[in-house]
C-alpha positions as CSV (number, residue, x, y, z in Angstrom):
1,X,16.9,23.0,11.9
2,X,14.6,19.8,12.8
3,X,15.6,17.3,15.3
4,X,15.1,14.9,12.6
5,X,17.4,16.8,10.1
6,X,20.3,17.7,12.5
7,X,20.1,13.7,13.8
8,X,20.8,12.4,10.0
9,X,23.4,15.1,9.3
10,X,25.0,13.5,12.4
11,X,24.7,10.5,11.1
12,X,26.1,10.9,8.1
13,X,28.8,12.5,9.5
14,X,29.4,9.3,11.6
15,X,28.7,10.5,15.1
16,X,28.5,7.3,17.2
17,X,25.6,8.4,19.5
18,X,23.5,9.5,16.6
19,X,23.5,6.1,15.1
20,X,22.5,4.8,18.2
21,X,19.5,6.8,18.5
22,X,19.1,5.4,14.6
23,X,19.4,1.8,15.7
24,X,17.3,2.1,18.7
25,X,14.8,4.5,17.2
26,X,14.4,4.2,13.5
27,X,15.3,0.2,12.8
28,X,12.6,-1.4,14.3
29,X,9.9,0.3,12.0
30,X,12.1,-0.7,9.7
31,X,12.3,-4.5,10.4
32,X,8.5,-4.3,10.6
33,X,7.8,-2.9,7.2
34,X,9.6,-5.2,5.6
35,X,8.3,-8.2,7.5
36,X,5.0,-7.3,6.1
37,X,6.1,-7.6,2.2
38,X,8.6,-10.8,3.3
39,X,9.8,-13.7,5.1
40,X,11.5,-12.9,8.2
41,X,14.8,-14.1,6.8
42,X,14.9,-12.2,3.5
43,X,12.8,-9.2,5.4
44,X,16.5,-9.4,7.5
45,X,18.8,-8.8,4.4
46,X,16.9,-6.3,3.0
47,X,16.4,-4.5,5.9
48,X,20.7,-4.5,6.8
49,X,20.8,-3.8,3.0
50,X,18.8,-0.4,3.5
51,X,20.8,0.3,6.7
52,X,23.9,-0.2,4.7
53,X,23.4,2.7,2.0
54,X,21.7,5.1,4.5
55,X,24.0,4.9,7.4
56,X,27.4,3.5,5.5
57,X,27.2,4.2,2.0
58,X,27.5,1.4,-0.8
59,X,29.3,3.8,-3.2
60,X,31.3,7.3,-3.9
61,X,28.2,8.9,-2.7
62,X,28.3,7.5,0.3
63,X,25.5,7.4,3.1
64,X,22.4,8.7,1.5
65,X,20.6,9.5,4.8
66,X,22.6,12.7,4.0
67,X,20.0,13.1,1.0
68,X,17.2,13.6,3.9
69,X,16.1,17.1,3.7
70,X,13.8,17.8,6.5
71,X,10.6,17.2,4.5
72,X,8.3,14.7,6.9
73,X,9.9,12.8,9.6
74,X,12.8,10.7,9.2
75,X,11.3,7.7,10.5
76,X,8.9,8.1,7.7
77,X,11.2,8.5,4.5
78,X,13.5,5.6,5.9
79,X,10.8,3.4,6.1
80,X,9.4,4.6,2.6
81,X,12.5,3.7,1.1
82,X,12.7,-0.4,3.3
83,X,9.8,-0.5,1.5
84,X,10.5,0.0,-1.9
85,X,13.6,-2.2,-1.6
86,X,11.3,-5.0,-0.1
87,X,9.1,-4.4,-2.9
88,X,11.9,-4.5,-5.3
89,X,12.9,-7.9,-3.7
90,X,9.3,-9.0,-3.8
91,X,9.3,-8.8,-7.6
92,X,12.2,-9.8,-8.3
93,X,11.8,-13.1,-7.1
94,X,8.4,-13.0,-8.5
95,X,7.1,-14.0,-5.2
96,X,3.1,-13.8,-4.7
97,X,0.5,-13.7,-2.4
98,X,-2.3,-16.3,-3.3
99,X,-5.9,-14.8,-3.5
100,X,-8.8,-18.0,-3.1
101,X,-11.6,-17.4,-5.3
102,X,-13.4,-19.3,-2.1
103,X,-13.4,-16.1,-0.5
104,X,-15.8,-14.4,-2.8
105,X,-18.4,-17.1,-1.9
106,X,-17.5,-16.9,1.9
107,X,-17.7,-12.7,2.2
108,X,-20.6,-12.3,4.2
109,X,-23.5,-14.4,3.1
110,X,-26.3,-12.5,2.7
111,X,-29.6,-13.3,4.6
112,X,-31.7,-12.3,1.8
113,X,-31.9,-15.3,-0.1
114,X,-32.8,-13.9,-3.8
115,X,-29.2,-11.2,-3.3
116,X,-27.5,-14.1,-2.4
117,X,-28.5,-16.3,-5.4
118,X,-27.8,-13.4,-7.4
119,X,-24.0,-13.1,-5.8
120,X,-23.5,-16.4,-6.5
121,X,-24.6,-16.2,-10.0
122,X,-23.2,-13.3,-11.1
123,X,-19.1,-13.9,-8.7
124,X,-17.7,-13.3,-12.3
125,X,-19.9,-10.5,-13.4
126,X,-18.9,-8.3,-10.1
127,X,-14.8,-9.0,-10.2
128,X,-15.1,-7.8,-13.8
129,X,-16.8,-4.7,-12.7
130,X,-14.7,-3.9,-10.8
131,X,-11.4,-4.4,-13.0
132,X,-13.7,-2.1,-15.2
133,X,-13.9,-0.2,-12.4
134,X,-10.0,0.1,-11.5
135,X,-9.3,1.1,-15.6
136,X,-11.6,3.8,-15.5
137,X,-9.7,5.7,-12.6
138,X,-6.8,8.5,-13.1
139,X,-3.3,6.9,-12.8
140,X,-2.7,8.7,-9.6
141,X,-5.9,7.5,-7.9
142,X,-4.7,3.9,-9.1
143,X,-1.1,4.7,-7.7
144,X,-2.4,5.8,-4.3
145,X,-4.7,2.7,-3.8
146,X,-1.7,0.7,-4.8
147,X,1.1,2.3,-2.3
148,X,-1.8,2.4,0.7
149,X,-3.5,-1.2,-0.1
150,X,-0.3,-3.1,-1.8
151,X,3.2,-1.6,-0.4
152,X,1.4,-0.3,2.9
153,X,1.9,2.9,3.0
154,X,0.3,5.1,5.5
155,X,-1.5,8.6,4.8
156,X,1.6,10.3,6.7
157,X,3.8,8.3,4.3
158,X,1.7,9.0,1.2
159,X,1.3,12.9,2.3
160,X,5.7,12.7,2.8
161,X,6.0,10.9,-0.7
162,X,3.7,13.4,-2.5
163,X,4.6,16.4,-0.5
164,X,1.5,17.1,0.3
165,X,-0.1,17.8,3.8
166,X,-1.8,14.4,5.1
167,X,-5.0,15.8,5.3
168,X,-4.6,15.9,1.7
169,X,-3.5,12.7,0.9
170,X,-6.7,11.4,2.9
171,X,-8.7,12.9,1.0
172,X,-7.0,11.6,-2.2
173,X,-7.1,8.4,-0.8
174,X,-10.6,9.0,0.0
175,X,-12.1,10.2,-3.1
176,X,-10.0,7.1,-5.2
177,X,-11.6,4.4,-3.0
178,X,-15.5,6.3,-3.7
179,X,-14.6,6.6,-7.9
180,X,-13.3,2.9,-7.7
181,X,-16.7,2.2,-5.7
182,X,-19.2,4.3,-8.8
183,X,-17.3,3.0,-11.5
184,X,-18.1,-0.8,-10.6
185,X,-21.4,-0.3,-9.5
186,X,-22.0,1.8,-13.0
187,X,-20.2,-1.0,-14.9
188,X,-22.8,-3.8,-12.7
189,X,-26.1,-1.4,-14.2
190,X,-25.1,-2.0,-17.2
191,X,-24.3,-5.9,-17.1
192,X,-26.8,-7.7,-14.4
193,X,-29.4,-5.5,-14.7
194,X,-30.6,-5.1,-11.2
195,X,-31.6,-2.0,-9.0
196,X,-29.1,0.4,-7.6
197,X,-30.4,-0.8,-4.4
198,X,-29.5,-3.9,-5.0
199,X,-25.7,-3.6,-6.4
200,X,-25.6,-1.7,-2.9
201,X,-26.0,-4.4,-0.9
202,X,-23.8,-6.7,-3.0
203,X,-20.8,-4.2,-3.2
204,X,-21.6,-3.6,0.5
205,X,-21.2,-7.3,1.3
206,X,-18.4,-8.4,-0.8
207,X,-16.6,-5.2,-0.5
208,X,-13.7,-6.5,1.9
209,X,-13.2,-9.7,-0.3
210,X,-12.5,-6.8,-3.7
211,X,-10.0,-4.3,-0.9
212,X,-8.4,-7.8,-0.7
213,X,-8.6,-8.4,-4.7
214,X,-7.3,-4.7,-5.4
215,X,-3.6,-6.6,-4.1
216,X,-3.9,-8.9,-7.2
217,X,-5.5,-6.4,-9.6
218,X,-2.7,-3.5,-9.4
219,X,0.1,-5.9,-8.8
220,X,2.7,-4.7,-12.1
């Protein structure tokens, strides 16, 4: 038996010095995922929320950390799970993060004057690309960008929440982020016209300004 799996047995058994190691170990990665989706003060409550139903129990199934079955480390799937109920939160109170349009005109100017003109021109031409570019991808290369880029999920997160090793989940990771990259600069060849060399340099410019769009573009 795992370290990991004997400690939330314990722990759902009630054993007092296991759910210290919980509160001294495990809670602060907690706080910290969901101060990255929240405010600190609603990040709080859903945070003691979580902690309730793994280490109490809320109802006659009582403390679902016993549902932790050895599969990635417990640290991880705990703070899978803050996240989805910050995420839940998030939604429900149809909070937002703001994206400024200013920042496509502020992403790295470019020092060749005729690219830049043509970034200016053609801001509108390039997000709609890359929308195209997001449709044309498999639902589970869209999923992935979404739980790495919007609910922050890391590879060893994404490898515990697929099941798969976290080699693989880079490399799923990997290869969505290169199809979301061919499918805008095919959709740009066939609306602005200009040399693949070109769209290069554009995507290449702009490209943190669209990792920061993908937030807006997947959000449900």
């Amino acid at each position: 038996m795992s370290a990991d799996l004997e400690l939330a047995q314990s722990i759902a058994r009630g054993d007092t010095a296991a759910l210290a190691e919980f509160e001294a170990r495990i809670m602060p990665a907690l706080h910290v995922a969901a101060r990255r989706l929240l405010p600190a003060d609603v990040a709080a409550d859903v945070v003691a929320a979580v902690r309730e139903k793994l280490v109490v129990g809320t109802d006659e199934r009582g403390p679902r950390i016993a549902d932790y079955e050895g599969q990635g480390e417990l640290i991880v799937w705990a703070r899978v799970i803050t996240i989805r109920a910050a995420l839940s939160e998030l939604r429900r109170e149809q909070r937002s993060m703001p994206i400024d349009d200013e920042l496509w005109a502020a992403a790295s100017p470019s020092c060749d004057p005729a690219l830049a003109l043509i970034k200016r021109e053609s801001a509108e031409a390039i997000k709609g690309a890359f929308h195209a570019g997001l449709a044309a991808l498999e639902p589970r290369q869209r999923n992935l960008l979404r739980q790495h880029l919007l609910d922050g999920l890391s590879i060893d997160e994404l490898g515990a929440m697929y099941q798969i090793h976290r080699v693989t989940a880079a490399r799923w990771l990997t290869a969505a982020r290169a199809d979301l990259w061919a499918h805008t600069k095919k959709q740009l060849r066939q609306t602005l016209g200009v040399s693949d060399s070109q769209i290069g340099l554009m995507l290449d410019e702009i490209r943190s300004t669209l990792d920061l769009s993908i937030e807006r573009a997947l959000t449900p």
